[in-house]
LOLOVEX-360632 format. One line per field, with one value per residue (C-alpha): x, y, z; residue number from 1; residue in one letter. Coordinates in Angstrom, 2 decimals, padded with zeros to 5 digits. Each point is the difference from the previous one (the first is absolute). Layout:
// residues N
east c(X; ...)
north c(Y; ...)
up c(Z; ...)
num c(NUM; ...)
residuo c(A; ...)
***
This chain:
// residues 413
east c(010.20; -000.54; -001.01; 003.89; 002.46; 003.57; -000.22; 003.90; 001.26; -002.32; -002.86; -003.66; -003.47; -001.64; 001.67; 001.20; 003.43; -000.09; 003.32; -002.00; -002.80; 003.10; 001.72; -003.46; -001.76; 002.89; 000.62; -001.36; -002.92; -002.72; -000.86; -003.31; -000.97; -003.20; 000.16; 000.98; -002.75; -002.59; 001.05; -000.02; -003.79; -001.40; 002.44; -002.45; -003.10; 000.43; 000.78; -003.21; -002.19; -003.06; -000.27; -002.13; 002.74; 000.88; 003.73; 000.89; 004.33; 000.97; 001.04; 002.76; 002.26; 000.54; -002.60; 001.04; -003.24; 001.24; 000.34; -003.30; -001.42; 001.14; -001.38; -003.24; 000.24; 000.35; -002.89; 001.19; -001.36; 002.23; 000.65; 000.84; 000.84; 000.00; -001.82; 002.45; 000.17; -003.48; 000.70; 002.46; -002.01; -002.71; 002.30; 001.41; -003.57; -000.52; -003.38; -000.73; -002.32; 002.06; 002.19; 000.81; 000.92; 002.41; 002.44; -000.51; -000.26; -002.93; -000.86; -004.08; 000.76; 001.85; -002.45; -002.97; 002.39; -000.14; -003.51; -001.09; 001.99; -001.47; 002.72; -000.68; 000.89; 001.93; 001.93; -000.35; 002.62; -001.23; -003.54; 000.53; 000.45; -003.04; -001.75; 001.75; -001.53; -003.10; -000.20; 000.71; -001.99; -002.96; 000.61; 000.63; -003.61; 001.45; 001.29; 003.81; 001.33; 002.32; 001.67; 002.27; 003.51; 000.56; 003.27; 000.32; 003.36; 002.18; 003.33; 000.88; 003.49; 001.05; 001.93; -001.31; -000.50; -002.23; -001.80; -003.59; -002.13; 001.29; -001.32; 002.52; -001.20; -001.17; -002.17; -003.38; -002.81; 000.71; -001.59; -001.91; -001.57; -001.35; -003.30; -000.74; 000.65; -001.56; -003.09; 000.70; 000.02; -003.86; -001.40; 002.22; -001.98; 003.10; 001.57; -000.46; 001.81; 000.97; 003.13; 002.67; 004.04; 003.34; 003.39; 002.94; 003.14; 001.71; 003.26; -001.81; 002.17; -002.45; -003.01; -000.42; -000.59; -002.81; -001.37; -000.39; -001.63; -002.37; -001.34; -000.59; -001.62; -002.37; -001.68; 000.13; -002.30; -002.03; -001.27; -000.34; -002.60; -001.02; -000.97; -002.41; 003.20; -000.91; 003.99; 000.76; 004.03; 002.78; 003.25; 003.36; 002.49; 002.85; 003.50; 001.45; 003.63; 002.38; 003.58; 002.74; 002.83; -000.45; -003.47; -002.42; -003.53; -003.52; -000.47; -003.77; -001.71; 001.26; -001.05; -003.19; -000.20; 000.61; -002.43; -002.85; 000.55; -000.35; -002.72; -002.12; -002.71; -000.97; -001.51; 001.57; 000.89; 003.83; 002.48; 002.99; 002.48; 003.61; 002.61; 003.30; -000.29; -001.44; 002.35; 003.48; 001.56; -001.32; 002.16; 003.81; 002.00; 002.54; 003.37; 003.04; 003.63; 001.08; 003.27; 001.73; 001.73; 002.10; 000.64; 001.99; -003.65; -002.16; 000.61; -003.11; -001.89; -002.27; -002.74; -001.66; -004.05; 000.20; -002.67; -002.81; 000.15; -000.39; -000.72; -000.10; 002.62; 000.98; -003.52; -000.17; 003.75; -001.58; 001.77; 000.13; 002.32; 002.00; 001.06; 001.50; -001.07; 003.15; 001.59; 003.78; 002.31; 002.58; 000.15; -002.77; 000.97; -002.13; -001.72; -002.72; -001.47; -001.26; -001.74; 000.56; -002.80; 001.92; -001.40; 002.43; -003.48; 000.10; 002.08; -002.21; 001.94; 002.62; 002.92; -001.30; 002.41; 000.53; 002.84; 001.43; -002.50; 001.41; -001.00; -002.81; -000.68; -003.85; -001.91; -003.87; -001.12; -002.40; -003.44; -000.52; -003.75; -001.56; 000.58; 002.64; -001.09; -003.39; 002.69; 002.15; 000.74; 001.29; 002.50; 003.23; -001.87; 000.53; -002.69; -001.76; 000.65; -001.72; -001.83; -000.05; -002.45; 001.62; -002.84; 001.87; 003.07; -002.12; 000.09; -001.32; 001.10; -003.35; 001.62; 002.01; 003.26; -000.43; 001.57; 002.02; -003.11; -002.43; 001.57; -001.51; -003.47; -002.24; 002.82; -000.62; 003.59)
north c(-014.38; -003.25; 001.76; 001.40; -002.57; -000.65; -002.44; -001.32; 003.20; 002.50; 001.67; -000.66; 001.13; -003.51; -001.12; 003.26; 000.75; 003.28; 001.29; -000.31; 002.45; 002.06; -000.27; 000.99; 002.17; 002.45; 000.59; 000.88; -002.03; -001.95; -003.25; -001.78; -003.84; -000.42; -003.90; 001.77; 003.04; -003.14; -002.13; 002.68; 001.44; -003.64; -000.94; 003.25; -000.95; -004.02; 001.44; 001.66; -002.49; -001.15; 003.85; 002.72; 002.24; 001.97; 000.82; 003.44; 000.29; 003.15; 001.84; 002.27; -002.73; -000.70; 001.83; -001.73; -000.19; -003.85; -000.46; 001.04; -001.80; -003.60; 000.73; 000.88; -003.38; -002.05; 002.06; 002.53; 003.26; 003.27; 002.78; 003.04; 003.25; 002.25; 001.32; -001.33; -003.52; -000.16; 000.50; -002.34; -002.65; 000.96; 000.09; -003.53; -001.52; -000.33; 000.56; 003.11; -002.24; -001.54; 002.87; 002.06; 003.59; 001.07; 003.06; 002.79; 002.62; -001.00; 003.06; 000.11; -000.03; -003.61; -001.27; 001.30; -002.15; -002.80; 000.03; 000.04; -002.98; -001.73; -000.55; -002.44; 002.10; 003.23; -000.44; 003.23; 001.58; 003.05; 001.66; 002.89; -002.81; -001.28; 002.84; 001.00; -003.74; 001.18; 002.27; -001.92; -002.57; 002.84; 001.17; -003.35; -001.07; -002.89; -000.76; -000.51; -003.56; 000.96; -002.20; 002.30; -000.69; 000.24; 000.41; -002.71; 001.24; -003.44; 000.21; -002.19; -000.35; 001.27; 002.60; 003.27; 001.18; -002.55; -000.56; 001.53; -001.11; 002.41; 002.85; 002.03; -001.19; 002.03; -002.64; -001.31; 001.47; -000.34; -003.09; 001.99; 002.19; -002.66; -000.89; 003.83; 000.52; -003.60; 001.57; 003.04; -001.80; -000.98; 003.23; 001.12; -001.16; 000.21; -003.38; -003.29; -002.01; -003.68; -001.00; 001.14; -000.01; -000.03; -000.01; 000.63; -000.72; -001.18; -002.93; -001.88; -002.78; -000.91; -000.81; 001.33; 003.70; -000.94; -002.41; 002.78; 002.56; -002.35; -001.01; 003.44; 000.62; -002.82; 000.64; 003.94; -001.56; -002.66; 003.48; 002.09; -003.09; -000.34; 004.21; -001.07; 000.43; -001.91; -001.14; -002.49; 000.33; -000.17; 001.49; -001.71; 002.34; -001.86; 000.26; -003.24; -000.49; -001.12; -001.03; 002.29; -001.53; -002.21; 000.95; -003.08; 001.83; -002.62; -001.79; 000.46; -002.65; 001.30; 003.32; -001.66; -001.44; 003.17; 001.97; -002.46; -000.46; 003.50; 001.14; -003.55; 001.17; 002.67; -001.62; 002.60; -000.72; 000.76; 002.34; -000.51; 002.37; -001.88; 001.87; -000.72; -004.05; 000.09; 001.83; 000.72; -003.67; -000.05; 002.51; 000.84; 003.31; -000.98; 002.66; -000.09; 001.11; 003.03; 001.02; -001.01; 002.50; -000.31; 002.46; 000.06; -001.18; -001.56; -002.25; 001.08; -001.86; 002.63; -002.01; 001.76; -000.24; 002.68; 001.59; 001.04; -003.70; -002.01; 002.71; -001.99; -000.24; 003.76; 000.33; -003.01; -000.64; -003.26; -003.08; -001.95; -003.13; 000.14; -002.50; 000.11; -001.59; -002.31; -001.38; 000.14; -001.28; 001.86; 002.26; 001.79; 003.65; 002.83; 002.93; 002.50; -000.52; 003.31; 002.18; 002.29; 003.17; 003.05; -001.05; -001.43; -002.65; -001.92; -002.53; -003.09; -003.09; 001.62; -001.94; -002.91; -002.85; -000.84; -001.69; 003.24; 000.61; 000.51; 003.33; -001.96; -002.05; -000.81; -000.10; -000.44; 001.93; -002.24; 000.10; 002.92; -000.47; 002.10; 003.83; -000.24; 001.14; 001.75; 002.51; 000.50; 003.73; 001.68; 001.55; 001.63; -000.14; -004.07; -001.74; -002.95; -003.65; -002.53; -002.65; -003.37; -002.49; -004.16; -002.87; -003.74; 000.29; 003.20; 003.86; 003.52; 002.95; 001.99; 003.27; 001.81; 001.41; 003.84; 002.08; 003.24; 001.83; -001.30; 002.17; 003.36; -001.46; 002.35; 002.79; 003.18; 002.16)
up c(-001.67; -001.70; -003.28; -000.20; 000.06; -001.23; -002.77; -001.38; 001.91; -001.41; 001.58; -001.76; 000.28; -000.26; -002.86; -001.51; 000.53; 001.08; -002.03; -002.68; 001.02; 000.92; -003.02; -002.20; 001.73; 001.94; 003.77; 002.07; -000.31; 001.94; -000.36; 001.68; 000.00; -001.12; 002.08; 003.17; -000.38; -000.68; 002.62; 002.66; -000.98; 000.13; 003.45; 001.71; -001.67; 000.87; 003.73; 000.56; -002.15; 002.01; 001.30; -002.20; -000.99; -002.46; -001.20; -000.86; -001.41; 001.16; -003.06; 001.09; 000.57; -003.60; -002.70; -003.38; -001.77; -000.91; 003.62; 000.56; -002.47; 000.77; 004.03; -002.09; -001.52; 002.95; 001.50; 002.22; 000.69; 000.69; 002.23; -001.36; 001.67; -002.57; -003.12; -002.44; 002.00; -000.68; -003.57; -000.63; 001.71; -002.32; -003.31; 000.98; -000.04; 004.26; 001.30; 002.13; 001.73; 001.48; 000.67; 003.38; 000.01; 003.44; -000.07; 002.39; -002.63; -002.71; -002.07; -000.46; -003.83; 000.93; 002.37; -002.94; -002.76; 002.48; 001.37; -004.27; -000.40; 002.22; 002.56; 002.93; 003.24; 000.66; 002.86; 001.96; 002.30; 000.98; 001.56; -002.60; -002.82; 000.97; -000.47; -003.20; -001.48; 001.57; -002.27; -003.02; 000.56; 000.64; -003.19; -001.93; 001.24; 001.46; 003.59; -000.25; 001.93; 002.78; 002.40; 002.55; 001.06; 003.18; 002.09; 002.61; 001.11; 000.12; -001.13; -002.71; 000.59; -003.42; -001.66; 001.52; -003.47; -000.76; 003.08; -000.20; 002.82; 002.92; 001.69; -001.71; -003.50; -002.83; -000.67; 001.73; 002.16; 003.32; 001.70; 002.56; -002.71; -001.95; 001.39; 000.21; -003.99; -001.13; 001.73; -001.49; -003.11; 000.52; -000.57; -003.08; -003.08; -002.47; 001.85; 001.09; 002.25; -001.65; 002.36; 003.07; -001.25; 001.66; -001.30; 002.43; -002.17; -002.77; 000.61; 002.66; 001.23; 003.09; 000.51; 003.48; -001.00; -003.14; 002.74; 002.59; -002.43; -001.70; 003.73; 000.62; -003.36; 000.01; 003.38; -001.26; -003.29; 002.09; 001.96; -002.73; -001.43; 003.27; -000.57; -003.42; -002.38; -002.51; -000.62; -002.73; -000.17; 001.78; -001.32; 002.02; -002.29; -001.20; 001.15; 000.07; -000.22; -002.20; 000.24; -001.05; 002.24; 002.88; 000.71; 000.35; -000.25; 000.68; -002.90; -001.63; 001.80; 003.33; -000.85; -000.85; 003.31; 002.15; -002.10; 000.41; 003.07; 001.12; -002.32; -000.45; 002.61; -002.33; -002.94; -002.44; -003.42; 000.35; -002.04; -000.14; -001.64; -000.76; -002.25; 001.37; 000.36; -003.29; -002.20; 002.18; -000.14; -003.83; -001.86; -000.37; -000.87; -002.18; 000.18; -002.17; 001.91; -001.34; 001.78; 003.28; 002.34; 003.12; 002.33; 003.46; 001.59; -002.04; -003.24; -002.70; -002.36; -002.36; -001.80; -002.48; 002.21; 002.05; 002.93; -003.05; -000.57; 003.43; 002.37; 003.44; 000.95; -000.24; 001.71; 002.54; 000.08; -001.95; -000.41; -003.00; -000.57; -002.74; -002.28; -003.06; -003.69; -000.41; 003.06; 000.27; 002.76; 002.11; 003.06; 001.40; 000.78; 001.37; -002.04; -000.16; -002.95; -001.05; -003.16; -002.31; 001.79; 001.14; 003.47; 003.14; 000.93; -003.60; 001.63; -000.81; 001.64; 003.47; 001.15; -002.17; -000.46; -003.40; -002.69; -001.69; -002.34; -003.25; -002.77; -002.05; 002.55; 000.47; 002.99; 001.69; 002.79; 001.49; 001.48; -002.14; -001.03; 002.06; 000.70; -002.27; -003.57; 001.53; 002.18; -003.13; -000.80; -003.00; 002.40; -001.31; -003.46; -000.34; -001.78; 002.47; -000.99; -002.36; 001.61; -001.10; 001.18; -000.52; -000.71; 000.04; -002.91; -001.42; 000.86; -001.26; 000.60; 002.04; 000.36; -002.69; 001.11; 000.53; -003.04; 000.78; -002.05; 002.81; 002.38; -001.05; -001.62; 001.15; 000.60; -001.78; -000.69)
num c(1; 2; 3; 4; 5; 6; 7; 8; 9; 10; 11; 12; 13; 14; 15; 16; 17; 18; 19; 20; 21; 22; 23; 24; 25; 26; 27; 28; 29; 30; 31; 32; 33; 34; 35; 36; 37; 38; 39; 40; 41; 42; 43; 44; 45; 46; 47; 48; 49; 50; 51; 52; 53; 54; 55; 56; 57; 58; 59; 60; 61; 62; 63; 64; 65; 66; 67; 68; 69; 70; 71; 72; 73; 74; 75; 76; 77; 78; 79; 80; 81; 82; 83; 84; 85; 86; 87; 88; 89; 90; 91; 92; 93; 94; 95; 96; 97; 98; 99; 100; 101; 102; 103; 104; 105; 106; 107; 108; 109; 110; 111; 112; 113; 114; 115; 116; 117; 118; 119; 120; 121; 122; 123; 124; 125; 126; 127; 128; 129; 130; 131; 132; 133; 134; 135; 136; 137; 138; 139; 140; 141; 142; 143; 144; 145; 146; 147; 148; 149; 150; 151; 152; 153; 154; 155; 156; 157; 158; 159; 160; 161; 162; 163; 164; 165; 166; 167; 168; 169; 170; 171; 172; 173; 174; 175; 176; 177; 178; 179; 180; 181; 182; 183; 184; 185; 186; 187; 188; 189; 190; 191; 192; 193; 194; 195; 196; 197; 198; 199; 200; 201; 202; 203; 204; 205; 206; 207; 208; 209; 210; 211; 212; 213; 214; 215; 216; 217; 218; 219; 220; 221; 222; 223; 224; 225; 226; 227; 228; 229; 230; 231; 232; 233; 234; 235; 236; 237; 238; 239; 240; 241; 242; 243; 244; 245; 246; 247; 248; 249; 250; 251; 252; 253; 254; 255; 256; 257; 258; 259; 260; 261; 262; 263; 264; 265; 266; 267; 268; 269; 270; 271; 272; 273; 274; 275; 276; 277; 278; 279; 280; 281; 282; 283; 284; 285; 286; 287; 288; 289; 290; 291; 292; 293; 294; 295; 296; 297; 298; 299; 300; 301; 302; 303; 304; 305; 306; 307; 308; 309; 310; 311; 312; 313; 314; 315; 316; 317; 318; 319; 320; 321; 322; 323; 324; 325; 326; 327; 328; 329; 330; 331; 332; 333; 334; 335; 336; 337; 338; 339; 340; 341; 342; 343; 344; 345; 346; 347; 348; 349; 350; 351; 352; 353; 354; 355; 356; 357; 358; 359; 360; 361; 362; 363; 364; 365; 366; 367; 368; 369; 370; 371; 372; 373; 374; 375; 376; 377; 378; 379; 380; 381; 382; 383; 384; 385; 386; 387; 388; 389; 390; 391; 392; 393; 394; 395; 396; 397; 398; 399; 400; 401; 402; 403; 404; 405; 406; 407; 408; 409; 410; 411; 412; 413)
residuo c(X; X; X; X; X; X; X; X; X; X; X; X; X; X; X; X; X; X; X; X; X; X; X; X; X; X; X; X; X; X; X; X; X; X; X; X; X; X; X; X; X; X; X; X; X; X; X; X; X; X; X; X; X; X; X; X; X; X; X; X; X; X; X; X; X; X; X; X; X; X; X; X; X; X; X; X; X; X; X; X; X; X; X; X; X; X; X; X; X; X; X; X; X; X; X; X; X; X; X; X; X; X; X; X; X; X; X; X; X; X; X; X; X; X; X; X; X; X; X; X; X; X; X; X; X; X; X; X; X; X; X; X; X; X; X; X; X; X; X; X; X; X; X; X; X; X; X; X; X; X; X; X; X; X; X; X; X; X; X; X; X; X; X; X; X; X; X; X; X; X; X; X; X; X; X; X; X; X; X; X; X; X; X; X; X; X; X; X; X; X; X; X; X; X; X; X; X; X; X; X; X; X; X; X; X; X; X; X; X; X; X; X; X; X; X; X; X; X; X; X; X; X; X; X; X; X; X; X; X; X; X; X; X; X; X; X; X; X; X; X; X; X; X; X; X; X; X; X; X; X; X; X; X; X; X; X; X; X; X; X; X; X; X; X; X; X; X; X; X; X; X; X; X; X; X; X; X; X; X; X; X; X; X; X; X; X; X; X; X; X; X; X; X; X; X; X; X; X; X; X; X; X; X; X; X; X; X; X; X; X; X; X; X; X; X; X; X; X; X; X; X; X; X; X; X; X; X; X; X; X; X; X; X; X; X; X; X; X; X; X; X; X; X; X; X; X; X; X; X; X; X; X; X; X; X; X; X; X; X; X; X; X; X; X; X; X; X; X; X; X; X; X; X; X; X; X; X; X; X; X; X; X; X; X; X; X; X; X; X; X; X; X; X; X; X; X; X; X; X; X; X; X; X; X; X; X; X; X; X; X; X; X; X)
***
């Protein structure tokens, strides 16, 4: 992480020492790189130049409307699997054009909101979806743009939480049913098919498993032209890795490489839909010590970020490195490092080893950009973090801290 260095002992955001954002704004709070977030879009986009493509960021990895907006900027579409995704996008001046809709669960109000707007492509998962947008696009008076996901059961070697292209997946048509419902699709006059899409994971360190499913998909879309599909689009998901430890996941241009490689014969415009190795190696949580503890076992550091704030590791048993804002020598000893929610799984760094932090003391959880403020909860009535997004010696503050009186807006006594 380049973008976060140590500078005379202290930690910066490019040339912002973070204490400083600490110090002004509170803990905890997160802090992105505006250099790093720009450097990774244009890294993809250089990758794949040469090749008619189109990239969508995957918006659930990190929603900040000034997120969103500087991917607009530099050109990038979005994919969105909600209503409210779709918003956002919208309010932070992207272009539904050049936006794809996925999620297993659209409500026909959403995929209505969407199909007015103008979206791109829904990304259907399901033979009753498709016959739910059917029916809004029947009574839009326009055919809706579908490209269906299909299942190609490879195992992409991830998290099992976060691996989606399986036969035990919520997510995807099966790959046996999808000539049958593209043909289907013919006859309904509410829909038209633009494109084929596969996603199988999220984390990828390989490129065996993206290889192997994007073989199988682009002979499944060379039949279905082969069939009089008219098929402009092909949708590789997104997925790529990032590293959190000691992973070393393909870079972009090797990504590049295996993608084209497998789906070159097809002719299809590509989509791609990165989130992760855009935003995760971008951003910081920063976490001030609260209290230490030692018990016959363990030897406990409480910070005061907590489960609400970084959920994955409570969720993925996540790791994130942790370094703190000042260095200081001595001896390393071993701690959890752990919140303040009245839950035993906010422990956010296990058997970690770490120079006794100190009450006061500062510290950055790292690769925190993505899934990291979008998963934030209000639980145990604590309000979510600021966000803070660094350009060069400059920053802003892009999310207000949550105020105690945000917690019932909306609540009626």
């Amino acid at each position: 992480m380049s973008d976060f260095d140590y500078q005379k002992g202290v930690l910066h955001a490019e040339a912002v020492p973070l204490p400083a954002i600490a110090d002004a704004v509170g803990t905890p709070t997160y802090v992105y790189s505006g250099a790093a977030l720009t450097r990774r879009f244009q890294q993809v986009t250089e990758a794949f130049a040469g090749q008619p493509h189109l990239v969508c960021y995957s918006v659930k990895a990190n929603s900040n409307v000034a997120i969103l907006r500087l991917f607009s900027q530099l050109g990038s579409g979005f994919d969105i699997v909600s209503g409210g995704e779709l918003a956002r996008v919208r309010h932070a001046g992207g272009d539904p054009r050049k936006t794809v809709f996925a999620g297993v669960g659209k409500t026909p109000d959403e995929m209505a909101q969407a199909l007015d707007a103008g979206l791109l492509l829904f990304n259907v998962e399901s033979a009753e979806e498709l016959e739910a947008l059917d029916a809004v696009g029947r009574s839009a008076g326009r055919p809706a743009p579908f490209a269906l996901r299909v299942n190609p059961d490879v195992d992409a070697r991830t998290h099992r939480y976060i691996s989606t292209g399986l036969k035990t997946s919520k997510f995807g048509v099966p790959f046996e049913e999808a000539l049958a419902l593209y043909t289907r699709a013919k006859k309904m006059k509410g829909v038209r098919a633009l494109g084929l899409d596969c996603h199988i994971g999220s984390q990828l360190t390989a490129t065996a498993p993206l290889r192997a499913a994007l073989s199988k998909v682009a002979q499944l879309y060379l039949a279905l032209q082969a069939r009089g599909h008219a098929l402009e689009y092909l949708d590789v998901g997104g997925g790529l890795g990032i590293t959190y430890a000691d992973e070393t996941p393909p870079s972009p241009a090797e990504y590049a490489r295996t993608v084209l490689d497998a789906t070159r014969a097809t002719g299809a415009t590509l989509i791609l839909e990165p989130g992760r190795s855009l935003v995760g190696n971008a951003g910081v949580l920063l976490t001030r010590v609260l209290y230490r503890k030692q018990t016959p076992e363990r030897t406990f550091v409480v910070v005061d970020a907590g489960m609400n704030d970084l959920l994955r590791p409570a969720l993925y048993e996540a790791h994130h490195a942790l370094q703190p804002l000042v260095r200081r020598r001595g001896k390393a000893v071993e701690v959890d490092v752990v919140g303040p929610v009245c839950e035993s799984t906010d422990v956010l760094a296990r058997a970690r080893p770490l120079l006794l932090p100190r009450a006061g003391e500062l510290f950055a959880f790292m690769s925190a950009g993505a899934y990291g403020m979008s998963m934030a909860s209000n639980y145990n009535s604590r309000p979510r973090p600021a966000e803070v997004l660094v350009d060069k010696a400059a920053w802003r503050v892009i999310r207000e801290r949550e105020r105690v009186e945000d917690l019932w807006r909306g609540e009626r006594a």
